[in-house]
C-alpha positions in Angstrom: 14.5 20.1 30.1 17.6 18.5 28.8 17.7 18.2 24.6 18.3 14.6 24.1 21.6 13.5 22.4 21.4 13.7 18.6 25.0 13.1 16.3 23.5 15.1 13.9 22.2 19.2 14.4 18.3 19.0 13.5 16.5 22.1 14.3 12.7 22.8 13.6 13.1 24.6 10.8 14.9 21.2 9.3 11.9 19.0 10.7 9.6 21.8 9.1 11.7 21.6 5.2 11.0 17.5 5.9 7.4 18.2 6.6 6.7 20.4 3.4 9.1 17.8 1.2 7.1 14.4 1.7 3.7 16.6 1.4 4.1 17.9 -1.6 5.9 14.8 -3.0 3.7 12.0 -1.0 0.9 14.0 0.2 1.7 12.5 3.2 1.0 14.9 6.3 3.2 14.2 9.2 2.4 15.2 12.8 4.0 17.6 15.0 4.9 14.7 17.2 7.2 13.0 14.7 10.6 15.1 15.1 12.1 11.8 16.6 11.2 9.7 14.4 11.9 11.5 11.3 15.6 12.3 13.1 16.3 8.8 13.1 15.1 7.2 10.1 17.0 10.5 8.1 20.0 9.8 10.3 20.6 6.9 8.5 20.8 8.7 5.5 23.4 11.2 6.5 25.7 8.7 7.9 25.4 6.5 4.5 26.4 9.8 2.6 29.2 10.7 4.3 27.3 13.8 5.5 27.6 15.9 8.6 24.3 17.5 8.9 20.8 18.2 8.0 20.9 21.2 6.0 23.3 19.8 3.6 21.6 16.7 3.1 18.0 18.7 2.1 19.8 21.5 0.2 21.0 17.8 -1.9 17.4 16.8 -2.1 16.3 20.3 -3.3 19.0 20.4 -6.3 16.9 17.3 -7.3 19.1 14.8 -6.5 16.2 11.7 -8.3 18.4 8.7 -6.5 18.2 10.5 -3.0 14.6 11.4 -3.2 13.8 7.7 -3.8 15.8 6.9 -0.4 14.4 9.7 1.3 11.1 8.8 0.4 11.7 4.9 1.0 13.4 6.2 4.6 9.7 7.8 5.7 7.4 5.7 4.7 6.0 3.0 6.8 5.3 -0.7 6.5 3.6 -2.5 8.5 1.8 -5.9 6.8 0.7 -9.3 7.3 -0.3 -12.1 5.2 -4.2 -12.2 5.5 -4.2 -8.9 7.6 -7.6 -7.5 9.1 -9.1 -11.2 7.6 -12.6 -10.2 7.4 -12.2 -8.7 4.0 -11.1 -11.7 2.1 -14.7 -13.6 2.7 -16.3 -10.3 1.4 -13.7 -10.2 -1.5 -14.7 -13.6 -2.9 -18.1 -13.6 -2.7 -17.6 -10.3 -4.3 -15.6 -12.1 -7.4 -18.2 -15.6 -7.6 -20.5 -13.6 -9.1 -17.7 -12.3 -11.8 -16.8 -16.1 -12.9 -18.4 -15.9 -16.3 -18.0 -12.3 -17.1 -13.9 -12.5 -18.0 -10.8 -11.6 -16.2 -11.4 -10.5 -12.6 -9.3 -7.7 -11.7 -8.1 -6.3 -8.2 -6.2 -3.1 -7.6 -4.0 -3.5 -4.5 -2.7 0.0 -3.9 -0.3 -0.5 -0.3 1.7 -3.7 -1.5 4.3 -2.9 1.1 6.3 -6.1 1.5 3.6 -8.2 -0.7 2.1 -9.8 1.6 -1.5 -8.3 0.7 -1.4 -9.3 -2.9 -0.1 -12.5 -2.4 -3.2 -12.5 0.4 -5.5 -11.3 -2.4 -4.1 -14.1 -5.1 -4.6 -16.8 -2.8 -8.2 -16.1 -2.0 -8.7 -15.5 -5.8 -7.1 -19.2 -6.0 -9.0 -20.8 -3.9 -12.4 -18.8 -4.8 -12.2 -20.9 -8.5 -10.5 -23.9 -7.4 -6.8 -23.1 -9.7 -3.9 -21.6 -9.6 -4.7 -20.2 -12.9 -7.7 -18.4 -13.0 -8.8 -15.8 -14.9 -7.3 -12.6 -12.6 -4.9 -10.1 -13.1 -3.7 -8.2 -9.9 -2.3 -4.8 -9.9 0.0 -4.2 -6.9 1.6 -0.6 -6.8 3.7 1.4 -3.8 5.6 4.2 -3.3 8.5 2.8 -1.9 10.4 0.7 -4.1 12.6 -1.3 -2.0 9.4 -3.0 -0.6 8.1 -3.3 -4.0 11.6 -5.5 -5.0 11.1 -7.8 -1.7 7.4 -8.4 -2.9 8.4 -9.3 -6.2 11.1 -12.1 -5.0 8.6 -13.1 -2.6 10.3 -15.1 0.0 9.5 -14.8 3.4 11.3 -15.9 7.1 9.3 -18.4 8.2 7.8 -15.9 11.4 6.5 -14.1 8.2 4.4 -17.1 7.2 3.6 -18.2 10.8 -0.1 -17.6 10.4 -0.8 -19.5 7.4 -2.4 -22.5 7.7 -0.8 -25.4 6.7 -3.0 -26.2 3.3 -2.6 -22.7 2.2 1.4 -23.2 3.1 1.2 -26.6 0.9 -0.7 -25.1 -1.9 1.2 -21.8 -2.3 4.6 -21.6 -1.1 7.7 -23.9 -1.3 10.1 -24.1 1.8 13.9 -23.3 0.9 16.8 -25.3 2.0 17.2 -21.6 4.3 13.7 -22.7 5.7 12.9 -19.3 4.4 9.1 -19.8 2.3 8.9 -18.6 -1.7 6.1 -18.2 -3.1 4.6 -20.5 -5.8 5.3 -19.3 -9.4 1.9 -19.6 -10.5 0.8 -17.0 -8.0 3.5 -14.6 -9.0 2.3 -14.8 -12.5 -1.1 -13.0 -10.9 0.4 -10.0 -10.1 2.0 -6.8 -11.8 3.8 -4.4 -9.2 4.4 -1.4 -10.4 5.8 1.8 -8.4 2.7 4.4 -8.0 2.2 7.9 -6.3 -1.2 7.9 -4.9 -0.9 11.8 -5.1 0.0 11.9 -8.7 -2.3 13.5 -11.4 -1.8 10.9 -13.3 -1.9 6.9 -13.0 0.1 5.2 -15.3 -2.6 1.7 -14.7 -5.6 0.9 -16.6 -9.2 -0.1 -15.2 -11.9 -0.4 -14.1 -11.6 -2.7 -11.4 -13.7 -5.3 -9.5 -11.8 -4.4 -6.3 -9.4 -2.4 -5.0 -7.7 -2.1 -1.6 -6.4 0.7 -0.1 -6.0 -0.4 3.4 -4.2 1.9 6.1 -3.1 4.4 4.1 -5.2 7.2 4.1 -4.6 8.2 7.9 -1.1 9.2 6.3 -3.3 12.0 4.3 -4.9 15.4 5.0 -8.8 15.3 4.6 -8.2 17.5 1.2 -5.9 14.9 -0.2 -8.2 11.6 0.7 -10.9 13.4 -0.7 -8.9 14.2 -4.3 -7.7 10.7 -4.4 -10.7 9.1 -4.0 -12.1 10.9 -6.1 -9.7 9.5 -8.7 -10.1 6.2 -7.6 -13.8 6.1 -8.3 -13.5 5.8 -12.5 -11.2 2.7 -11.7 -14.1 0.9 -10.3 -16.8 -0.9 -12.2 -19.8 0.5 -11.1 -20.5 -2.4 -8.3 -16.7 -2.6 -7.6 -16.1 -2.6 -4.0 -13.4 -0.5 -2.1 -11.7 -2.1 1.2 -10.0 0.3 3.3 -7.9 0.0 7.0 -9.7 -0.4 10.3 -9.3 3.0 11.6 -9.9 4.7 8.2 -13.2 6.3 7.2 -14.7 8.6 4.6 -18.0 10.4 5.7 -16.2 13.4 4.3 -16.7 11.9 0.6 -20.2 10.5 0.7 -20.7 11.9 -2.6 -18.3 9.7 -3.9 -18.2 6.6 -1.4 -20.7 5.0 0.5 -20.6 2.4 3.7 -21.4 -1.1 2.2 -20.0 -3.1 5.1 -17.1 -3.4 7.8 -14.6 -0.7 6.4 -15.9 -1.5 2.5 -17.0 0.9 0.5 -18.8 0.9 -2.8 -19.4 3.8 -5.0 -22.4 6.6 -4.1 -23.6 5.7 -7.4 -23.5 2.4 -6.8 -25.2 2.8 -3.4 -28.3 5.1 -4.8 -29.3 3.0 -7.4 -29.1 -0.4 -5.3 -32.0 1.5 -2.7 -34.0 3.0 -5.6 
């Protein structure tokens, strides 16, 4: 069969260097299947360097080249969000917080901002859960890539982003620009904290416990060895009846010792579960 067209050389053993880079820096594990994809997301790269292949450009990223790696890692990672995404969590999430009213700051852990739609998601059902734009939350919103975590913190949207907001919740937490582009509402910005985060780290530079913390659609970018390590580390950052919302095609049977099924892809900790049937 006929090799497809490429401007740039990219062999296998290139695709394979790629493979072992974002592993080891990401822990993400990409499939075999993903040669095209990596080609033309990397392409980019190349061309915006002035470069004129492959093995130049990861010889560049092995010398440690910090500004490239960011890219590099911005280039592979994906992104794929929506305001209010996979809904069925926020009704858990503020029933979940009503019974934390009285006991001080609430606190959620959003671990994918992505574009920052999900926070912003999260801060609204924290608004409207105690009636005020100010309540007593603090939001932590991390990511790997930082050029999504820069358009969350502007948050301002197209208006196809915002599409599926209802009206009330349009009215109550965004302002339309003279663009017609949608920004959101101060107050809610002063909820959250985003920060830049490696999942895979050894250590998290964020502070809990948490009431909550989402981690949705991410894991199926991770090995079985790695999920299990980083939830692992993700159970001290929950209060002991904390809850853990994941993606819909994400599941942890492997970690039972660690996480249990409360509900509809949300987890709570074994602990947690053990004592609540004894």
């Amino acid at each position: 069969m006929t090799e497809p067209f490429r401007e740039f050389h990219f062999t296998p053993d290139d695709f394979e260097r790629v493979r072992k880079m974002i592993y080891d820096y990401a822990g993400i594990a990409l499939h075999t299947g993903k040669q095209d994809m990596v080609y033309g997301r990397l392409a980019r790269r190349l061309r915006a360097l002035g470069l004129s292949n492959f093995k130049d450009y990861l010889a560049r990223l092995e010398r440690g080249d910090h500004k490239e790696w960011e890219a590099f890692v911005n280039s592979l990672t994906t992104n794929l969000t929506s305001f209010f995404r996979e809904e069925h969590h926020f009704p858990i999430l503020a029933e979940h917080l009503k019974k934390r009213r009285d006991n001080g700051a609430v606190t959620v852990w959003c671990s994918a901002t992505s574009t920052g739609e999900e926070p912003y998601s999260i801060a609204m059902t924290i608004c409207e859960t105690f009636d005020s734009l100010t309540p007593n939350a603090r939001i932590i919103a991390t990511d790997l890539d930082t050029s999504v975590l820069d358009f969350a913190a502007k948050g301002i949207y197209p208006a196809e982003r915002v599409e599926k907001l209802s009206p009330a919740r349009l009215s109550r937490f965004m302002v339309r620009q003279p663009d017609g582009q949608f920004a959101v509402k101060q107050e809610l910005k002063n909820l959250i904290t985003f920060r830049r985060l490696n999942l895979i780290d050894n250590n998290w530079a964020i502070r809990g416990p948490f009431d909550a913390i989402f981690c949705r659609n991410v894991m199926i970018y991770f090995d079985k060895a790695t999920q299990l390590s980083i939830l692992k580390k993700f159970a001290p950052m929950l209060k002991q009846d904390g809850l853990l919302f994941v993606g819909h095609s994400e599941n942890f049977y492997h970690a039972a010792d660690v996480f249990r099924l409360r509900g509809k892809t949300v987890y709570e900790l074994a602990s947690a579960a053990s004592a609540r049937i004894d």
